[in-house]
C-alpha positions in Angstrom: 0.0 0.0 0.0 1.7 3.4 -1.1 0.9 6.8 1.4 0.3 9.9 -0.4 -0.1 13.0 1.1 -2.2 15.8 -1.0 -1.8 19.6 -0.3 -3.9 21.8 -2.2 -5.4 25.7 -0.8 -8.9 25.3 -2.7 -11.0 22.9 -0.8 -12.6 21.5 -4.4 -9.1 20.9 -5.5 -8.0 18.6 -2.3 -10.8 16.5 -2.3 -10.7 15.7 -5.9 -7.2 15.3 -5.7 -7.6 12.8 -2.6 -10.5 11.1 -4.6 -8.6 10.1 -7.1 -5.8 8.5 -5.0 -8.4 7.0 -2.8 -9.8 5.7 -5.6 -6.8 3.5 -6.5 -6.6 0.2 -3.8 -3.3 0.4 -4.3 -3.1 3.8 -2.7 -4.0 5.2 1.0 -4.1 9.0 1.6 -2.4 9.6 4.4 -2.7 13.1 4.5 -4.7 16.3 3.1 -3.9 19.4 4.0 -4.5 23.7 2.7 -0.4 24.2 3.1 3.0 22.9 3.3 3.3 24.2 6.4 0.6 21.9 7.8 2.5 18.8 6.6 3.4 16.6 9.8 7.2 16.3 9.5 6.7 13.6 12.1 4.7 11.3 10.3 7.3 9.8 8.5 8.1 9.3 4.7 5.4 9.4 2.3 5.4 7.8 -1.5 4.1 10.8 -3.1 3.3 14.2 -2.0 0.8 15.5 -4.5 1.2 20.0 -4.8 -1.2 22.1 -6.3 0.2 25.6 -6.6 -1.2 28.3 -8.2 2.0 29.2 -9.7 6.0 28.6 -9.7 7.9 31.1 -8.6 11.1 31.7 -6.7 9.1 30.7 -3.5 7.1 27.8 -4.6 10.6 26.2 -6.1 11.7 26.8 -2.1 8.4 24.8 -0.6 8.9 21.9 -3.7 12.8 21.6 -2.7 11.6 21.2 1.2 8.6 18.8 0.2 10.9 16.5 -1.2 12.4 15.8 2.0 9.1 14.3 2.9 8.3 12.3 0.0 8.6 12.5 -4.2 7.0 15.4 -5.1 3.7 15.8 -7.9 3.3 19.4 -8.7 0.1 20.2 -10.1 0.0 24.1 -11.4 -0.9 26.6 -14.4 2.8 26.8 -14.8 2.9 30.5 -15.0 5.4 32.6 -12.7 9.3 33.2 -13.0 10.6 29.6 -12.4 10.9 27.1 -15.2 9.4 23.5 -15.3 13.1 22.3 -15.1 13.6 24.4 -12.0 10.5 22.4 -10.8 12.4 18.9 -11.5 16.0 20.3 -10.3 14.1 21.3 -7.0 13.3 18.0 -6.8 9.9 17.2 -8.5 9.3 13.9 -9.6 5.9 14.5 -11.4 4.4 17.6 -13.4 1.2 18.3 -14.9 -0.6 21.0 -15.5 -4.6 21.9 -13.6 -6.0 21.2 -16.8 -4.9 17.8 -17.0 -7.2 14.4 -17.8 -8.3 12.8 -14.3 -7.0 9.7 -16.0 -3.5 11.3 -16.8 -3.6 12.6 -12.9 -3.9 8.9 -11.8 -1.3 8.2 -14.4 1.1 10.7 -12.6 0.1 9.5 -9.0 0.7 5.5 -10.0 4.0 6.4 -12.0 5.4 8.6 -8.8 4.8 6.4 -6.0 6.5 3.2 -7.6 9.6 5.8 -8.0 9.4 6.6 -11.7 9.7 10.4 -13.1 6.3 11.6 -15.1 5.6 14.5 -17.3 1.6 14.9 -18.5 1.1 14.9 -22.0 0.3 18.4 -21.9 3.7 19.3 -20.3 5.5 17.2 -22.6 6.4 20.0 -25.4 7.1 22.5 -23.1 9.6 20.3 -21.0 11.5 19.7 -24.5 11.4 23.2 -25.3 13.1 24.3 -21.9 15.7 21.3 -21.5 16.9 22.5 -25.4 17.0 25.8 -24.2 19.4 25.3 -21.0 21.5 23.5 -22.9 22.2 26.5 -25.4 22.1 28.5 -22.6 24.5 26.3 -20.6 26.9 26.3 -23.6 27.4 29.9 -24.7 26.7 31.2 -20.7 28.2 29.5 -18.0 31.1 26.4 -18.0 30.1 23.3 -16.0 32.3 23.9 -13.3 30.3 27.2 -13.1 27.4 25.6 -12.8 28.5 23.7 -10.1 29.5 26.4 -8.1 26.1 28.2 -8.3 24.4 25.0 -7.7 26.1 25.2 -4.1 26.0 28.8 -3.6 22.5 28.4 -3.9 22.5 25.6 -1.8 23.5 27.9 1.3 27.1 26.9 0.9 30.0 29.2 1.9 32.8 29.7 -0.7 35.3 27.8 1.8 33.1 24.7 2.0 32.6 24.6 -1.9 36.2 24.9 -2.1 36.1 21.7 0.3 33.8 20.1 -1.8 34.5 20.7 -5.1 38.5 20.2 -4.2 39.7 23.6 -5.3 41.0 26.7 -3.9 39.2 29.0 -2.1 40.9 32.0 -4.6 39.4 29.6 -7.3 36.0 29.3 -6.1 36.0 33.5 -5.4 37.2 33.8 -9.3 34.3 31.4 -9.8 31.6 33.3 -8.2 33.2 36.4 -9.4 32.4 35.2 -13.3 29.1 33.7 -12.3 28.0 37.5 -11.2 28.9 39.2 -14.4 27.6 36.9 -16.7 24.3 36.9 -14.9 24.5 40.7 -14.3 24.0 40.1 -10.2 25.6 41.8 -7.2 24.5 39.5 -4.4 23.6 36.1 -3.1 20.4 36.4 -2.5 20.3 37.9 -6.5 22.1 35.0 -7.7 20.3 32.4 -5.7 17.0 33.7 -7.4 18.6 33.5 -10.9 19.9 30.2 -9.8 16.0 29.1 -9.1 14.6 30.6 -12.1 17.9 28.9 -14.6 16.8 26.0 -13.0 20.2 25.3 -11.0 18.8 24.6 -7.4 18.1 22.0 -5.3 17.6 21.2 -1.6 20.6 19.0 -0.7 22.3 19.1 -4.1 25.5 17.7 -3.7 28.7 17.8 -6.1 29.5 14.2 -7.8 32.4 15.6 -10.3 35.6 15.2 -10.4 38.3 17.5 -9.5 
C-alpha cells in the first residue's frame, strides 16, 4: 500500500485530488492538507506528495525543494510565474502536470510517482522539451560546467570555503568562480544570484557535487 499526502489551498481541488488516490486500492491518503506548512514532518516518509500551486515562482521552487524531503513530489500548477518547469524537476519534483490535465492522466502521474518513476503529463510534454533545449544553449554559450557547479552550491547555502572543500579547489578559485558567475548573470549578491539560480533551474535542496576535480 503506497501513502500519499495531498496539499492543495482550494478545498474542491483537495478533495478531488484525494478522490482520485483514494480511488486506486493500491493507494492510502495519508494526509490532506491547505499548506505545506501543515505537513506533519513527524509522520514519517510518504510515497508521493501530491502540490497544487497556483503558480511557480522563486518561492514555490523553495516549498517543492523542502517537500521533497518528505516524499517525491507531484506538482500540479498553471505553470505561470518566474521559475521554469526544469527548476520544478532540479528542485526536486518527480511529477508535473498541468490543472487542466485528464483525471486519468492525474492517476497516471500518482501510479508512476509512487512506484519511483519520473512523469511529465502529456500536456507538459512540449514544453519540457522546449526548456531542457533551451538550457543546454544556454549552458553552452553562458556559463562552463564547473560554473554551474559552483552556483548550484551557492545556492545551496554553501560558503565559498566549504565549496572549495567540496569541489576540491582553492578557495581563490572558487572567489574567481563566483566572481564570473556575477557578471555573466548581471547580479551583485547572493540572495540575487540564488533567485537567478532558481529561475535557470540550477537549485536544489541538498544538491551535492559528484564531479571530479
Amino acid at each position: 500500500m503506497f501513502t500519499v499526502a495531498i496539499v492543495a489551498e482550494h478545498p474542491i481541488s483537495r478533495a478531488g485530488m484525494e478522490k482520485l488516490a483514494s480511488d486506486d486500492a493500491n493507494m492510502r491518503v495519508a494526509a490532506a492538507v491547505g499548506s505545506v506548512a501543515e505537513l506533519d514532518p513527524t509522520a514519517g516518509s510518504y510515497d508521493a506528495v501530491v502540490l497544487d500551486l497556483p503558480q511557480i515562482d522563486v518561492a514555490t521552487v523553495i516549498q517543492i525543494a523542502k517537500v521533497a524531503a518528505l516524499g517525491r513530489p507531484l506538482v500540479s500548477s498553471s505553470w505561470t510565474g518566474s521559475a521554469t518547469l526544469l527548476a520544478t524537476i532540479r528542485a526536486g519534483a518527480r511529477g508535473c502536470i498541468s490543472r487542466f490535465a485528464e483525471q486519468a492522466d492525474v492517476r497516471e502521474a500518482m501510479r508512476v510517482i509512487v512506484q519511483g518513476g519520473f512523469y511529465v503529463c502529456p500536456k507538459m510534454a512540449g514544453r519540457f522539451q522546449l526548456e531542457l533545449t533551451n538550457a543546454e544553449d544556454e549552458d553552452a554559450t553562458s556559463l562552463a560546467p564547473r560554473e554551474i557547479e559552483t552556483l548550484r552550491l551557492i545556492a545551496s547555502g554553501l560558503t565559498h570555503s566549504q565549496i572549495a572543500t567540496r569541489m576540491g579547489l582553492s578557495q581563490a578559485t572558487v572567489n574567481t568562480y563566483a566572481k564570473r558567475i556575477r557578471a555573466k548573470l548581471n547580479v551583485n549578491n547572493k540572495a540575487d544570484l540564488t533567485r537567478v539560480a532558481i529561475e535557470l533551474g540550477h537549485y536544489s535542496k541538498g544538491w551535492r557535487s559528484t564531479s571530479a576535480a
